[in-house]
C-alpha positions in Angstrom: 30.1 -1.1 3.7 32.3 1.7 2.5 32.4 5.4 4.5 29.9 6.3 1.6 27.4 3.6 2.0 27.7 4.3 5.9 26.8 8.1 5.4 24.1 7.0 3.1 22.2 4.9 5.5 22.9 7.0 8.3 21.2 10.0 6.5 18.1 7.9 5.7 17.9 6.8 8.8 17.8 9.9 10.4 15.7 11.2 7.5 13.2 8.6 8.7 13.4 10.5 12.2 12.5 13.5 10.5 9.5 12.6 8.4 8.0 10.6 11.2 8.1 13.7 13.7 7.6 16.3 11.8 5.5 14.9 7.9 6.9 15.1 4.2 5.7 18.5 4.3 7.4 19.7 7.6 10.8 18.1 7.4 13.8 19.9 5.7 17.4 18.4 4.6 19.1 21.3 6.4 17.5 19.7 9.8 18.3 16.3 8.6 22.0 17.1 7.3 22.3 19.0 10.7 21.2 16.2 12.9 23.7 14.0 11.1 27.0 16.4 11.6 26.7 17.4 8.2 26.4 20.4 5.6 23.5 20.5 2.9 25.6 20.0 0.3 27.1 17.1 1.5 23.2 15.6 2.0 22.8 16.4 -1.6 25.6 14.6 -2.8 23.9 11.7 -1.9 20.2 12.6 -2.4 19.7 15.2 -5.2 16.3 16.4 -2.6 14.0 16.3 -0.1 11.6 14.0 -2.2 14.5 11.5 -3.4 15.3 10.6 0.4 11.4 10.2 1.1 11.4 7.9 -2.3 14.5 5.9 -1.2 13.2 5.0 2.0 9.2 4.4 0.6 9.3 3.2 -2.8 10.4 -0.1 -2.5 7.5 -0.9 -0.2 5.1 1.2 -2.2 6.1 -0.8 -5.1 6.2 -4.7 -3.0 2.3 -3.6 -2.2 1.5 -3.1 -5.8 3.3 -6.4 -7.0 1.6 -8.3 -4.1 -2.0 -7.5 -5.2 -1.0 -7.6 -8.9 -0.1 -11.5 -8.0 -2.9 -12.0 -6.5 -5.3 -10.8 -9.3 -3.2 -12.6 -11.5 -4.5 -16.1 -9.7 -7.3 -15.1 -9.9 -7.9 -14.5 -13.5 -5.9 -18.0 -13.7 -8.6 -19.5 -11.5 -11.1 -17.9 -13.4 -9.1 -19.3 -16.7 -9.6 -23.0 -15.2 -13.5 -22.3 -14.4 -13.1 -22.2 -10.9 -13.4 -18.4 -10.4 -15.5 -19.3 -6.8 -11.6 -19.9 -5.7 -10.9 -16.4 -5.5 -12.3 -16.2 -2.2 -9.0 -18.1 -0.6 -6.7 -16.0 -2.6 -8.7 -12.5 -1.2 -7.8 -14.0 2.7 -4.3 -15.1 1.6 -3.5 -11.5 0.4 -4.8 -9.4 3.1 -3.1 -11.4 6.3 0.1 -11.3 4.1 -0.3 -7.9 4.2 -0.9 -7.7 8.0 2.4 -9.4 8.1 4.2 -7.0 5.4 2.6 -4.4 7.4 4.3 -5.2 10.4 7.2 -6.0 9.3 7.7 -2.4 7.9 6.2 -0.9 10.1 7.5 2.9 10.2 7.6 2.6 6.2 4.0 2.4 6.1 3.6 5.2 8.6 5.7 7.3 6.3 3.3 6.2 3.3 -0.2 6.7 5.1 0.6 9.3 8.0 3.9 11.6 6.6 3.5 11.8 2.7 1.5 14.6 2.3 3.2 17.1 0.0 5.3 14.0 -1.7 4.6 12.6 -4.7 3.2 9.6 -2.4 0.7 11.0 -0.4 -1.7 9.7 -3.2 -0.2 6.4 -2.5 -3.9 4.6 -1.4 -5.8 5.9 -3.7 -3.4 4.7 -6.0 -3.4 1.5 -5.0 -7.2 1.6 -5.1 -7.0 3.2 -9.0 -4.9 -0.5 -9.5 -7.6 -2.8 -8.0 -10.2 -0.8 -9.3 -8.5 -1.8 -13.2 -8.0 -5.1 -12.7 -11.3 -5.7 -10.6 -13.2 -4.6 -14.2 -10.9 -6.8 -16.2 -11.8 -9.6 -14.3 -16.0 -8.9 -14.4 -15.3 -8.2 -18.1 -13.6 -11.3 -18.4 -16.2 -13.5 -16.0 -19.1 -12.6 -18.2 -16.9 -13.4 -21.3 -16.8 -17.0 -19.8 -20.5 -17.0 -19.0 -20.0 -16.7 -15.4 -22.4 -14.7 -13.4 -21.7 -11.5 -11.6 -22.9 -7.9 -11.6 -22.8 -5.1 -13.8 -21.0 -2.9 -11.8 -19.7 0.9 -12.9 -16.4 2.1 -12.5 -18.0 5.1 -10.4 -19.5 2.7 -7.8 -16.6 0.1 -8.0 -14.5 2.8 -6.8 -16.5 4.0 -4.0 -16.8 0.1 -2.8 -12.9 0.1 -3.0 -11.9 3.3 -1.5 -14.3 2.4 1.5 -12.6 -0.7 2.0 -9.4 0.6 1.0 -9.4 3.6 3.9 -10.8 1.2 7.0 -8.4 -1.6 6.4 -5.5 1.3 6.7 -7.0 2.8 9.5 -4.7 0.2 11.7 -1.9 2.2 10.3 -3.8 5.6 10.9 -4.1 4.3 14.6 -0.9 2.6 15.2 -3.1 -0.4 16.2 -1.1 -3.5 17.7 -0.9 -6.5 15.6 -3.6 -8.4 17.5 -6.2 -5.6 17.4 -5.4 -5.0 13.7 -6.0 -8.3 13.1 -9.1 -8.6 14.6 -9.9 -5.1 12.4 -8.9 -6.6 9.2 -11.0 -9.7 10.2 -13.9 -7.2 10.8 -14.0 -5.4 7.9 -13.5 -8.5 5.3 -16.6 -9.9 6.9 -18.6 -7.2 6.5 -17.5 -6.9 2.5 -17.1 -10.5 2.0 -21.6 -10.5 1.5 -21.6 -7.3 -0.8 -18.4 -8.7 -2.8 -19.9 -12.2 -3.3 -23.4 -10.2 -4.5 -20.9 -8.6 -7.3 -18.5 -11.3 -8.1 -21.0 -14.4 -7.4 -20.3 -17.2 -4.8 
């Protein structure tokens, strides 16, 4: 790495110190350039502001989340395609212990995204992520009583609300910095208690 890409990570590493203490709100690039031995203006020839270092060390996470669950829709619809749309169920279990694992495995990133964002333009980032599933969830109903298939005639309104519920207590294990067996066990909880209501909508 050159001296530049040295100073680079080391301010967003320290910038991670920053927002984890202190929240997207709290944290300034004056403490972060001074923990580093640095002046502000050297920080912003890096990082034009505060929000670009929160968005270089959250996006590409924010955005591995939303392609994740956009794959998995996508098997779905091509499950549904080959008339087997009751094979959904696997792809549902598949993509939430992949995200336990993705979880884990960026741990602090998604403690930035859930517990430090508020006041960046990611502290919406779950109910964004609901706002996707909630598009493609319609798009698939529409599409499964185009092909004959049974399922409810849900609204928008009360998708949502089914979502957001589910949504908010599967990232309580971030919320609560829950260890990976306990969250586990939570995710495990919650999809069972769902899993009835889900099949009532989407048939199976």
């Amino acid at each position: 790495m050159s001296k530049g890409e040295v100073t680079k990570q080391r301010i967003l590493d320290l910038a991670k110190e920053e927002f984890l203490e202190k929240g997207y709100g709290e944290a300034s690039v004056r403490s972060i350039a001074k923990t580093a031995g640095l002046t502000t203006g050297a920080v912003f020839r890096y990082f034009p502001d505060k929000e670009s270092i929160f968005a270089a060390l959250v996006a590409p996470v924010a955005e591995d989340v939303l392609s994740m669950y956009r794959k998995g829709n996508e098997r779905g619809v091509e499950y549904l395609e080959e008339g087997r749309p009751q094979d959904m169920w696997g792809i549902s279990d598949e993509v939430v212990l992949g995200m336990i694992e993705y979880i884990f495995a960026n741990k602090d990133v998604f403690v930035l995204l859930i517990n430090c964002a508020a006041g960046s333009l990611y502290e919406n980032f779950v109910d964004e992520l609901i706002a996707e599933e909630e598009r493609q969830s319609m798009a698939y109903l529409r599409a499964m009583r185009e092909k004959g298939f049974s399922c409810a005639d849900i609204s928008e309104q009360d998708l949502h609300v089914l979502l957001s519920a589910q949504y908010y207590a599967f990232f309580e294990i971030v919320r609560h910095n829950m260890p990976k067996d306990e969250a586990l066990n939570r995710v495990r909880l919650i999809a069972d208690f769902f899993r009835p209501g889900w099949k009532n909508i989407y048939g199976g």
